[in-house]
ZAMARGU-4260 file (C-alpha; in steps of 0.2 Angstrom, whole numbers, plus 5000, padded with zeros to 4 digits):
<rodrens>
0) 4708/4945/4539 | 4700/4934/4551 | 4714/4927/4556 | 4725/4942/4558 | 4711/4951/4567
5) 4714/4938/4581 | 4733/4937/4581 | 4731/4956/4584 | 4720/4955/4599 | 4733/4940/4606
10) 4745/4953/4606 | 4738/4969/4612 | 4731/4952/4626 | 4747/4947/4630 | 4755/4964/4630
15) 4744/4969/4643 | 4747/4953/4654 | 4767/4959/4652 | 4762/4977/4658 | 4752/4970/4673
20) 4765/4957/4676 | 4780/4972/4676 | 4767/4983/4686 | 4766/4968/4699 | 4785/4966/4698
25) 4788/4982/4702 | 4773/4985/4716 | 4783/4969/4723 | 4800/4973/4721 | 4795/4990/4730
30) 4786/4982/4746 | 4804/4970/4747 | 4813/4986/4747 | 4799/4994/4762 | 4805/4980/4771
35) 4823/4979/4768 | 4827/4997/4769 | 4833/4997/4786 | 4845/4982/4783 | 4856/4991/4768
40) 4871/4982/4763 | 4877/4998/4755 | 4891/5010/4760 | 4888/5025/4772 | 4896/5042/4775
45) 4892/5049/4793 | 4898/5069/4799 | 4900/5078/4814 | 4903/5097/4812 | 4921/5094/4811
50) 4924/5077/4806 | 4918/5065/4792 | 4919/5045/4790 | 4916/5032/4778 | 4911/5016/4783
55) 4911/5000/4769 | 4899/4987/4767 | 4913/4974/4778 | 4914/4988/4794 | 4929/4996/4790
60) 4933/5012/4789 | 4939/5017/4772 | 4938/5037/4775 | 4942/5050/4789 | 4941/5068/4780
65) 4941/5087/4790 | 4926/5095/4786 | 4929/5112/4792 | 4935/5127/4781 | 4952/5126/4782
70) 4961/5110/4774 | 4942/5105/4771 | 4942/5087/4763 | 4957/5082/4771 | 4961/5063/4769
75) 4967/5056/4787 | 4964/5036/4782 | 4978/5030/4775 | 4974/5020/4758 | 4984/5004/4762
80) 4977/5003/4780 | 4960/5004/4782 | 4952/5004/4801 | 4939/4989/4808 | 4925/4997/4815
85) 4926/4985/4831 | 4938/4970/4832 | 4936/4955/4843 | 4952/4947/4852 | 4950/4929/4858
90) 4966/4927/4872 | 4968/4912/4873 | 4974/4909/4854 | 4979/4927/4856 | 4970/4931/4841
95) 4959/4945/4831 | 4945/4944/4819 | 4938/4957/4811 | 4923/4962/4802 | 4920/4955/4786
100) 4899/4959/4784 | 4891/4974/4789 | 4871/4977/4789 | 4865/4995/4793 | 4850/4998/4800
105) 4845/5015/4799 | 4829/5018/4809 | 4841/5009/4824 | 4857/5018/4818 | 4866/5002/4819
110) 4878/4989/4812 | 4877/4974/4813 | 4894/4965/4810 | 4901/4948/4805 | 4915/4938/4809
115) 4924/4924/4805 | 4924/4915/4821 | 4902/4916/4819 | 4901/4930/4828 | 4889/4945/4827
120) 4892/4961/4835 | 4878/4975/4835 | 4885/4992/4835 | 4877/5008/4838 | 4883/5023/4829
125) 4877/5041/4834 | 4881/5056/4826 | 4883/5071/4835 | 4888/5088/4833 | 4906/5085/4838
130) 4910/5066/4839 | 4903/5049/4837 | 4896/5039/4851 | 4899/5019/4849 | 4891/5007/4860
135) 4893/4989/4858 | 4875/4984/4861 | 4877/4964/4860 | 4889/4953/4855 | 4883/4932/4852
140) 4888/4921/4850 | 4903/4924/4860 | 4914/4909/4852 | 4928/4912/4864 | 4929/4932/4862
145) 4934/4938/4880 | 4938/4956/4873 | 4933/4969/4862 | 4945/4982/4852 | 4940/4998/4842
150) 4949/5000/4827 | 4963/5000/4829 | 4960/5019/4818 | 4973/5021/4808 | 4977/5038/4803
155) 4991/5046/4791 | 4997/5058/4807 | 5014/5058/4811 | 5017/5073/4821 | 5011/5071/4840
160) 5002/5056/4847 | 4993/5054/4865 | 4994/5036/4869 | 4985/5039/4888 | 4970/5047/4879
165) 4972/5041/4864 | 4975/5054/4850 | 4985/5057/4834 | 4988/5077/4832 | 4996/5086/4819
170) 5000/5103/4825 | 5007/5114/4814 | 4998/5129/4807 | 4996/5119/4788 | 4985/5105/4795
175) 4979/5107/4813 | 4970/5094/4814 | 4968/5080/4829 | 4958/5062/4829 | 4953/5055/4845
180) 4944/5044/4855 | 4938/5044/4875 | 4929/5030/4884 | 4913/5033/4890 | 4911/5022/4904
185) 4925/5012/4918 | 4928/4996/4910 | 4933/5002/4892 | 4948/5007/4892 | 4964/5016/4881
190) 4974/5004/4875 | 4972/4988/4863 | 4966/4971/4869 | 4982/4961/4871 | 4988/4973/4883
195) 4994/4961/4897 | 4984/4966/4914 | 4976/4980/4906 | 4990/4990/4910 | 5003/4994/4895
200) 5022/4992/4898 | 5032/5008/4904 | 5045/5009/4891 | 5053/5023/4874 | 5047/5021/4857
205) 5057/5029/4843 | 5048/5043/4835 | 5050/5060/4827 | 5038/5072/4829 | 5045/5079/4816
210) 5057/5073/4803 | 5066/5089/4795 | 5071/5094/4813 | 5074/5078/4822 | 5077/5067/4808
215) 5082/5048/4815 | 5098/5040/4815 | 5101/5027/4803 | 5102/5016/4815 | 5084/5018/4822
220) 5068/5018/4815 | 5049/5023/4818 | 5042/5013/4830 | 5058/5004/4837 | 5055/4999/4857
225) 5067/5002/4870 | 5068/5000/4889 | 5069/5013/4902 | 5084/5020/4908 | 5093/5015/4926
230) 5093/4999/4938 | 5072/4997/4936 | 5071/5005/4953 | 5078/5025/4957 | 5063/5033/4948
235) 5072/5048/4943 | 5086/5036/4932 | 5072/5028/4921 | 5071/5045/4910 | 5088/5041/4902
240) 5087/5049/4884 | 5087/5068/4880 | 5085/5064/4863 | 5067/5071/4857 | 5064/5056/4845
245) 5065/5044/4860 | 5048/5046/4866 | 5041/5039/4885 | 5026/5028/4884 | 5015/5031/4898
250) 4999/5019/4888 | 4997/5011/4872 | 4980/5020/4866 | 4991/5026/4851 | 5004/5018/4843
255) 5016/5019/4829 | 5021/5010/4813 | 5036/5010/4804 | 5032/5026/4793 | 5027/5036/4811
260) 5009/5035/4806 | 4998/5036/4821 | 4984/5023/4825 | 4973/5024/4842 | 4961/5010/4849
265) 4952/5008/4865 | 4946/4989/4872 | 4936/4980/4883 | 4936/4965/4895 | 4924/4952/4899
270) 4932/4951/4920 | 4920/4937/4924 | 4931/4924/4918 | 4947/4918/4930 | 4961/4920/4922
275) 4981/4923/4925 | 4993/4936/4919 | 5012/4935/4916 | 5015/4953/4922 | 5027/4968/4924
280) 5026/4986/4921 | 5042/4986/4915 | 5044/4969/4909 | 5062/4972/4901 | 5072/4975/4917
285) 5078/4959/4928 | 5075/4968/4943 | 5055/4970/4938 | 5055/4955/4929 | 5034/4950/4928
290) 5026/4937/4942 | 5012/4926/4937 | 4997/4931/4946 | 4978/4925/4947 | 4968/4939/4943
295) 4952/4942/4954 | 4936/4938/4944 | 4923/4953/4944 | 4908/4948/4940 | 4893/4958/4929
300) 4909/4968/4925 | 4906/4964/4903 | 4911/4971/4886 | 4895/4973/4881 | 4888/4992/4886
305) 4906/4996/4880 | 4905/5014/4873 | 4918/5027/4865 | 4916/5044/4859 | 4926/5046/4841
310) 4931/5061/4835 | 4939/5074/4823 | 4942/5093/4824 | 4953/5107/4822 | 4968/5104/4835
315) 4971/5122/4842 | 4952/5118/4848 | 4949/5104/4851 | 4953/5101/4870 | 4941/5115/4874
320) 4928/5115/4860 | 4926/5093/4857 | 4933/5085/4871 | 4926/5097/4884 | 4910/5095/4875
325) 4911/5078/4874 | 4915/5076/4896 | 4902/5086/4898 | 4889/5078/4886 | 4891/5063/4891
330) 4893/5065/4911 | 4912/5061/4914 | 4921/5067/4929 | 4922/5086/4926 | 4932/5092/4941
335) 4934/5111/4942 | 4947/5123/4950 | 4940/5143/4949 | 4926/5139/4943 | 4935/5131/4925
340) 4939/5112/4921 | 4955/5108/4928 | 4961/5103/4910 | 4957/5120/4903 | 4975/5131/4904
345) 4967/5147/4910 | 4963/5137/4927 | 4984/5129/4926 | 4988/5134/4943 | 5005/5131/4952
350) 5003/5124/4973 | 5013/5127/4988 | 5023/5114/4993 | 5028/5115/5013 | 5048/5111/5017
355) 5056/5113/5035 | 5039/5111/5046 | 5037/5128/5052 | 5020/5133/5044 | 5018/5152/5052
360) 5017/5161/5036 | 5013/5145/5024 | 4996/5151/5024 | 4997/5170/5020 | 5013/5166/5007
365) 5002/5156/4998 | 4987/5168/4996 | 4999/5182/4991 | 5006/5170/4978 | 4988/5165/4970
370) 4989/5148/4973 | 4975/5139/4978 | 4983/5122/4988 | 4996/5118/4999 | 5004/5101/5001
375) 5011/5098/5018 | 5024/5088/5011 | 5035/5086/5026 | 5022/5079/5037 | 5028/5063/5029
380) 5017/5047/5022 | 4997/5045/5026 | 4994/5029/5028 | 4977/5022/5023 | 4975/5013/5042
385) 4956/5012/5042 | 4958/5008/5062 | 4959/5029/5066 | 4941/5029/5056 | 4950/5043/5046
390) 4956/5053/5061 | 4974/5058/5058 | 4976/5067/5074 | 4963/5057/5087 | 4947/5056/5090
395) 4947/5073/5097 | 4961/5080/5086 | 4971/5081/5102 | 4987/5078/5091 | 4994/5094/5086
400) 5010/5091/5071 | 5009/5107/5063 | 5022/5118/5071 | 5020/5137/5075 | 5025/5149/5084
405) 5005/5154/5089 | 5000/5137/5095 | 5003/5121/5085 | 4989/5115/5073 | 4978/5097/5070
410) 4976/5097/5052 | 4958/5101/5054 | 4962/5118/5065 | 4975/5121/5048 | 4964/5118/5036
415) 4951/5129/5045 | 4965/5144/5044 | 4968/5141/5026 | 4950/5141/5020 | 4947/5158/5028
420) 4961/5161/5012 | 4951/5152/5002 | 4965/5138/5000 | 4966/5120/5003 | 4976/5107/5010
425) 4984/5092/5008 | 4994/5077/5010 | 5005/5063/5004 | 4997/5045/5003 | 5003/5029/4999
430) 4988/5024/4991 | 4984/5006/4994 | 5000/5001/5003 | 4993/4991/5018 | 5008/4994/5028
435) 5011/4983/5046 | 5004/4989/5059 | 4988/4996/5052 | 4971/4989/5051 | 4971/4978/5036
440) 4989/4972/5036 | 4994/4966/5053 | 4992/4961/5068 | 4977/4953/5060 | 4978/4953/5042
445) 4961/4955/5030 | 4953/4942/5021 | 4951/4954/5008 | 4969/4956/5001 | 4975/4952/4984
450) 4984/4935/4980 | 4998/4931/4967 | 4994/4911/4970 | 4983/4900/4979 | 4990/4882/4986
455) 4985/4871/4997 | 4992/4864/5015 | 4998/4847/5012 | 5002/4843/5031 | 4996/4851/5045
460) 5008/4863/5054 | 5008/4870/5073 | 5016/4886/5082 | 5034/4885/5079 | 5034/4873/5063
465) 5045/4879/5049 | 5041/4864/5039 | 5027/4870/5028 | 5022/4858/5013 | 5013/4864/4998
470) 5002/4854/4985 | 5010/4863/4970 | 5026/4874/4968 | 5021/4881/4951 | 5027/4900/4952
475) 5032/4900/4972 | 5049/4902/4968 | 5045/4920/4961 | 5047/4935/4973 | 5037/4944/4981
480) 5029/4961/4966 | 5035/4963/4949 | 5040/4978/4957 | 5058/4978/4965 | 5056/4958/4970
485) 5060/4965/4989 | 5062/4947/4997 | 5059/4956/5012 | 5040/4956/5007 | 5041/4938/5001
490) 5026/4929/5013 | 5010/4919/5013 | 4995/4921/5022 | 4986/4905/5031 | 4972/4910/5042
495) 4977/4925/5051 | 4994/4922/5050 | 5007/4931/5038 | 5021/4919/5035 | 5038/4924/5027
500) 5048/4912/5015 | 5061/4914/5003 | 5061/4900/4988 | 5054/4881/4985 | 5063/4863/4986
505) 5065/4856/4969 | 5061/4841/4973 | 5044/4833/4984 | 5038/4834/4996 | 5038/4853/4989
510) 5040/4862/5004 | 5046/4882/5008 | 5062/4890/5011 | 5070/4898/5022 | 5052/4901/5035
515) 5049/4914/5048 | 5032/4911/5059 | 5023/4927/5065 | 5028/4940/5050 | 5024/4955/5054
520) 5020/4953/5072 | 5005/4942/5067 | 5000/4927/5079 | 5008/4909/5075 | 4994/4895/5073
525) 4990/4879/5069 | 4984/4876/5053 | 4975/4858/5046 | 4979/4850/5032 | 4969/4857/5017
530) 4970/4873/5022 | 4972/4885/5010 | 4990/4896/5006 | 4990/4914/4998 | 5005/4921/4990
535) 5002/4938/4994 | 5003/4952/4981 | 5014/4966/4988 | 5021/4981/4984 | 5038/4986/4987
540) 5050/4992/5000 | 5060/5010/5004 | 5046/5015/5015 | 5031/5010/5003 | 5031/4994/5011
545) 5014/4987/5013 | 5002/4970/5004 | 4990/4974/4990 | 4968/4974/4994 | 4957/4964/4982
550) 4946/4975/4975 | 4931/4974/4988 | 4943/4980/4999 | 4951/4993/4989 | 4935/5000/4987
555) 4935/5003/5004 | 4951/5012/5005 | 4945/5022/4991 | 4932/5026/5004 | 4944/5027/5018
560) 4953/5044/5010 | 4935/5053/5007 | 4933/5051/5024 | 4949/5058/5029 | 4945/5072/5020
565) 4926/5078/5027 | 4936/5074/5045 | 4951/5082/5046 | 4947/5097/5031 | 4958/5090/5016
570) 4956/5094/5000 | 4973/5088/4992 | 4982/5071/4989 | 4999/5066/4979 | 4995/5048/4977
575) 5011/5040/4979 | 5014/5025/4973 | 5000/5027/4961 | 5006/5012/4950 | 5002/5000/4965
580) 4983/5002/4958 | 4990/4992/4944 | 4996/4977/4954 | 4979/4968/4955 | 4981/4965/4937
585) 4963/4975/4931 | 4976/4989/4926 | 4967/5004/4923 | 4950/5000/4926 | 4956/4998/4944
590) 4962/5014/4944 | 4945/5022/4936 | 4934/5012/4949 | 4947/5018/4964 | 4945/5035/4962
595) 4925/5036/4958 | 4922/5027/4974 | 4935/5040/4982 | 4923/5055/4975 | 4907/5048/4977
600) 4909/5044/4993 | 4916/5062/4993 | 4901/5068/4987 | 4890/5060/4999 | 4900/5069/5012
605) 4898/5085/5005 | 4917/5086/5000 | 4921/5099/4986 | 4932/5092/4974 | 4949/5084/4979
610) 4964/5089/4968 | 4977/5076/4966 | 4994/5074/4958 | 5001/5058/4962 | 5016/5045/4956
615) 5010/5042/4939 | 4996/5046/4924 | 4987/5033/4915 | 4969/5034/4904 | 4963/5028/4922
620) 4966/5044/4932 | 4967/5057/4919 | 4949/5061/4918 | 4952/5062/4938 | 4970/5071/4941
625) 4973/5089/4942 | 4991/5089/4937 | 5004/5079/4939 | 5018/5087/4949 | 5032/5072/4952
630) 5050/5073/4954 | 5059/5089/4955 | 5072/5102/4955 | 5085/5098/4939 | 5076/5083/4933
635) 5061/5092/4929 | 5065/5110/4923 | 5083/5117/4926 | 5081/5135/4929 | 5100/5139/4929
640) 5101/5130/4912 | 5085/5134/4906 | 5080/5115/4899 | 5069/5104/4904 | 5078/5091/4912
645) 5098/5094/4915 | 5100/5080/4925 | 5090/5067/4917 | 5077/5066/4902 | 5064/5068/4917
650) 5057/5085/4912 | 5057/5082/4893 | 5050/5066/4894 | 5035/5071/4907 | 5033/5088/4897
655) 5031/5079/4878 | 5018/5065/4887 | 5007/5079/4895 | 5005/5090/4880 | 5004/5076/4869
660) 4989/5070/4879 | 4980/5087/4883 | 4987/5088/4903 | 4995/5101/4911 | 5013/5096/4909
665) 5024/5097/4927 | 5037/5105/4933 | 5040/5096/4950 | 5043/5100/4966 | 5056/5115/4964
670) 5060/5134/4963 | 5064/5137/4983 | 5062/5156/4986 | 5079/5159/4998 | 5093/5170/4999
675) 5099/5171/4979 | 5082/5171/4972 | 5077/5186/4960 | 5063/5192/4950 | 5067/5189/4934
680) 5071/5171/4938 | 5051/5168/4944 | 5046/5180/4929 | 5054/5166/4917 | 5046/5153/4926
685) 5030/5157/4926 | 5032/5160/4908 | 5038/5145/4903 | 5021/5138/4915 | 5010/5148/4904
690) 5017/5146/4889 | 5021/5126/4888 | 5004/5124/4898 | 5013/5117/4914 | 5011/5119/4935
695) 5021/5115/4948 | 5025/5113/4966 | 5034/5129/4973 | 5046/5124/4989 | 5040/5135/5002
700) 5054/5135/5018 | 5048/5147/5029 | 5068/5152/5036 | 5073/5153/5016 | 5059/5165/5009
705) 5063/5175/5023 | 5083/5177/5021 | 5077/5183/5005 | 5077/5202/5000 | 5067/5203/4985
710) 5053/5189/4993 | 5038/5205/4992 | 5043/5206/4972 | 5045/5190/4968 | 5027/5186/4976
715) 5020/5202/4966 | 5027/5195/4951 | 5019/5174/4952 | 5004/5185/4958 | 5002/5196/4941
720) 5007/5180/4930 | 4994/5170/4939 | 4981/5185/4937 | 4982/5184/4919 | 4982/5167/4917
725) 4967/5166/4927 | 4961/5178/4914 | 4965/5168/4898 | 4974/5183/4893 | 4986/5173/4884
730) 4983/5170/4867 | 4988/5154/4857 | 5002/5164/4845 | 5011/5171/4863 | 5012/5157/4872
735) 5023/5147/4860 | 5034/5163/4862 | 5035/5161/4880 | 5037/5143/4882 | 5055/5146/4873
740) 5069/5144/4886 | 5078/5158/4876 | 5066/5172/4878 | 5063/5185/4893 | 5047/5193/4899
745) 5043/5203/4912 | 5023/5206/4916 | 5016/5221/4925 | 4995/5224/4928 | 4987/5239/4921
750) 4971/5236/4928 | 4959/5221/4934 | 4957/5217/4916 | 4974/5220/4906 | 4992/5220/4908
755) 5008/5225/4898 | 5020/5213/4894 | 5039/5216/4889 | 5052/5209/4883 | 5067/5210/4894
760) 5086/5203/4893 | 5089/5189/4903 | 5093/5196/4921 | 5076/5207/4919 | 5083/5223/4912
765) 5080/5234/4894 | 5063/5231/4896 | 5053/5233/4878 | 5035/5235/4877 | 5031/5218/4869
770) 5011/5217/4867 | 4997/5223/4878 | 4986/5205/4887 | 4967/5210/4889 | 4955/5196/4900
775) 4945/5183/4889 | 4925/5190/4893 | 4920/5172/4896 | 4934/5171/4913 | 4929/5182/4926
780) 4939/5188/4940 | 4943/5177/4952 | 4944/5186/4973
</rodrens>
């Protein structure tokens, strides 16, 4: 008895010592768990109101599901291709790694990621109401990394994709749905990271937007690239396929695999580093063949601080209920015509465009119409020569080159005319063609312009030597831009002098060919030995002749068209040769930073904003540009065949990468009010203008609106259209009515707030009541 009496008390003694030891276990286990808690390796779901994602314990995303009512639950990630949170891109191996560990840290609302180069990236993720905000807060250590990628976000979309903005967007009334993404500060960019000079080729990918009506070819597949169209330099020849499965590529932030799934990505630069490019932004013609070019370094310009904005929402709301949201929240440019965001269709609005050089009645045409710009168009090319201080016509606007009949005008005298209208004016730049003769070209060339290459003197030359020997003649053969190679721009600059030359001895002593001292009406010199040679970047000829700034000195010129403005009452530009922003090899960064230093400056001169339209539209301007009214008459939108485009695939091309990318789509300069002109041909187009979303530039001679007998209708009739529009009175089932070619509408005003809309056969006559349009509450009338 004894003796079990004590192996009892052992046990209920050791029992307790378990119980305690479990109790301490636990108590343990649970203060580890206090402390790990933020740093889970688990799975996590995160939501906007729209939009809901699932991000694996490697940082990939493994989910993208709609969480709205209709089509709720959705699944827009493809099972076999799963999305990296963030990628990083090492160029000189020209290589990716991706995420394979990710830690969550919830107080911080971060990831930390791994890689397999060593890496670790710390990403921020913040949920919103309507999109995510990443923000790459550090990356260490770097290991070679020179840019960072997100995603690339795959998606099983296949209907419409905007590769300037990057977005995949299905449409149709069954899904209506759109994933997106926007950078949220200058030096991220859309497009992926091997992107040569962050700038993506100008080129036609093969894709059907919708395979039951334009099902491919057996000889072609999704995703299949092919080069523009004509000789690589008439403009108007490079839209060479009416085809609507050959689709333009104006960027690269989405792209397309071979089932026509959509996938967008946006990257980021370390531009510290010196490095050269091989580039061309149409690399597959001969006569744009790329140049190798330095690239200028820009320090404190990192990848670190990169941020996007990730989203998911309905599509028929999206461009007005996220991304407006998302512009707004997060303090883009938010430029406004009537009050409304210049991407917001209610504020599309069509602009004058003057022809002939009479300007009498430009001014009081162009109110009656219910435009809100004109564009001196045949005033020719504004150069940016910083030596007039921004003084197109004298110091005291004693120039005068606006004709009429009163008294001829200064810009500034015009501009004052057409505010009392409420309209503004404009012209025609070449945006940073330093052309000879001005300041920073010639007589005296800058030291700020852009060089291709940089050699060395070998012998020391003096006026009138033509025997110029170069330490190296690596890429010296090349000519002149990957734009047009014009050998007429083919030059060097030692000191102050510009030197031309055409080609480089094979053999040494390497020396140049074919030398002409003084280019340009610059001052022959004597230079020493050691002296340094830049190849200068240029641009190209027919007119656009001119050498390329560095970026100091683009910053100026940015500067320089600000000022032009506040002087001479400008409030328009058509950036022509747009593309030459490019041509410093920072692509569209270089744009972005161009045109915030034109509108701050702006904005330190009191200047409202400054619509522009201009040669070209990349993820650099669109935040920026109005609209984009380039080319004309039957490229764009043939009004006698009623097609976009009869000549070339111009107009179907610009109009499928505009709507695609949520931009007014353009219809050119075109439509000239003259003799023949009637009603019902402005009634149709100004409803394909509403219905497609589009603007454009109407010719406005004053001797041909004049001859015409049915000019006071024709203006009442843009003028009621216009009114509507202004009015959102269009709603979203209607306008795909009127953007078909086929249909005929005729609109008349009831009142300040409504207006009747029939249908009518094509010459304007049997006129059917059709619908009655009433004014959206939240769009007020405009004076």
């Amino acid at each position: 008895m004894v003796f079990a009496d004590t192996l009892m008390r052992l046990f209920f003694f050791t029992e307790m010592i378990n119980m305690q030891f479990q109790i301490l276990k636990t108590l343990i286990l649970n203060a580890l768990m206090l402390i790990v808690a933020p740093y889970c390796y688990a799975q996590h779901d995160f939501a906007t109101d729209y939009f809901k994602i699932h991000i694996n314990n490697k940082g990939w995303i493994t989910s993208m599901k709609n969480v709205t009512g209709k089509g709720s639950q959705r699944e827009f990630s493809p099972v076999d291709k799963p999305s990296p949170l963030l990628s990083l891109y090492d160029s000189k191996k020209a290589k990716y790694y991706q995420p394979t560990k990710a830690t969550y840290n919830k107080s911080k609302n971060t990831f930390a990621l791994q890689y397999p180069n060593g890496s670790v990236a710390t990403v921020a993720l913040i949920a919103n109401k309507k999109y995510f905000k990443l923000t790459l807060q550090s990356l260490g250590p770097r290991n070679g990394i020179d840019n960072i990628q997100w995603g690339a976000y795959h998606t099983n979309i296949t209907n419409l994709f905007g590769e300037i903005i990057g977005v995949a967007r299905d449409t149709s009334d069954a899904v209506n749905y759109a994933i997106g993404m926007l950078a949220l500060n200058d030096n991220t960019l859309g497009g992926t990271s091997e992107t040569i000079a962050d700038a993506a080729p100008f080129q036609y990918i093969i894709h059907s937007p919708d395979k039951k009506r334009f099902p491919l070819p057996s000889h072609l597949h999704e995703g299949q690239i092919f080069p523009i169209g004509g000789d690589g330099i008439n403009d108007v020849a490079f839209y060479a396929h009416k085809e609507p499965y050959y689709r333009i590529l104006y960027g690269n932030a989405a792209q397309i695999d071979i089932q026509g799934r959509i996938s967008i990505a946006y990257s980021s630069r370390d531009r510290a580093p010196k490095r050269e490019v091989y580039f061309s932004l149409i690399p597959n013609m001969a006569v744009n063949k790329p140049n190798h070019q330095e690239v200028q370094p820009l320090p404190g310009i990192d990848y670190n601080g990169s941020s996007v904005a990730f989203w998911g929402s309905p599509d028929s709301t999206a461009l007005l209920d996220v991304v407006q949201n998302i512009v707004l929240s997060e303090g883009l440019p938010y430029p406004t015509i009537n009050g409304k965001w210049v991407k917001d269709p209610a504020a599309f609005v069509p602009d004058a465009l003057t022809v002939g050089g009479v300007y009498d009645s430009i001014v009081p045409y162009t109110h009656r119409l219910g435009f809100r710009a004109i564009s001196l168009y045949d005033q020719g090319f504004v150069r940016p020569d910083r030596a007039n201080a921004g003084y197109l016509d004298g110091k005291n606007f004693e120039k005068k080159p606006l004709k009429m009949v009163a008294g001829d005008k200064s810009h500034k005298e015009f501009a004052e005319m057409a505010a009392k209208s409420g309209l503004i004016i404009g012209r025609t730049p070449i945006t940073t063609a330093l052309a000879p003769g001005t300041k920073d070209a010639s007589p005296v060339p800058s030291d700020s312009l852009y060089y291709q290459q940089k050699r060395l003197l070998v012998k020391s030359i003096a006026p009138g030597d033509t025997i110029i020997v170069v330490n190296d003649p690596k890429y010296l053969d090349e000519i002149a831009s990957w734009e047009g190679h014009a050998k007429n721009l083919n030059m060097i600059k030692i000191g102050k002098e510009l030197i031309y030359y055409m080609g480089v001895s094979d053999k040494a002593p390497f020396r140049l060919l074919n030398v002409k001292r003084g280019y340009w009406k610059t001052t022959e010199a004597s230079h020493a030995a050691g002296d340094t040679i830049y190849k200068l970047q240029v641009t190209i000829n027919y007119g656009y002749d001119g050498l390329i700034p560095n970026m100091q000195l683009q910053d100026k010129i940015a500067e320089y068209y600000a000022e032009v403005c506040k002087i001479n009452g400008l409030a328009y530009y058509d950036f022509d040769g747009q593309e030459f922003l490019f041509n410093n090899g920072h692509g569209y960064y270089s744009v972005k930073r161009f045109f915030r230093k034109m509108f701050e400056r702006a904005k330190e001169l009191s200047v409202p904003y400054i619509r522009f339209t201009g040669s070209t539209l990349s993820e650099g301007s669109w935040h920026y540009q109005s609209i984009w009214n380039v080319g004309g008459g039957k490229n764009l939108y043939d009004l006698e065949t009623r097609e976009w485009g009869s000549a070339t695939s111009q107009g179907k091309d610009l109009r499928d990468v505009t709507y695609a990318n949520f931009f007014p789509a353009g219809m050119g300069a075109n439509f000239p009010i003259n003799a023949k002109s009637t009603v019902a041909e402005y009634e149709h187009i100004q409803a394909i203008s509403v219905g497609i979303g589009s603007t454009y530039s109407l010719k406005l001679d004053q001797k041909e609106v004049e001859s015409c007998p049915h000019k006071d209708a024709i203006f009442k009739a843009i003028r009621t259209w216009e009114n509507a529009r202004a009015a959102n009175a269009f709603p979203r089932w209607l306008k795909k009515q009127l953007a078909n070619p086929a249909h005929q509408f005729h609109l008349e005003e009831l009142t300040d707030d409504s207006w009747q809309l029939y249908k009518t056969d094509i010459d304007g006559a049997n006129t059917k009541p059709y619908c009655i349009l009433r004014r959206d509450i939240n769009y007020v009338k405009r004076d």
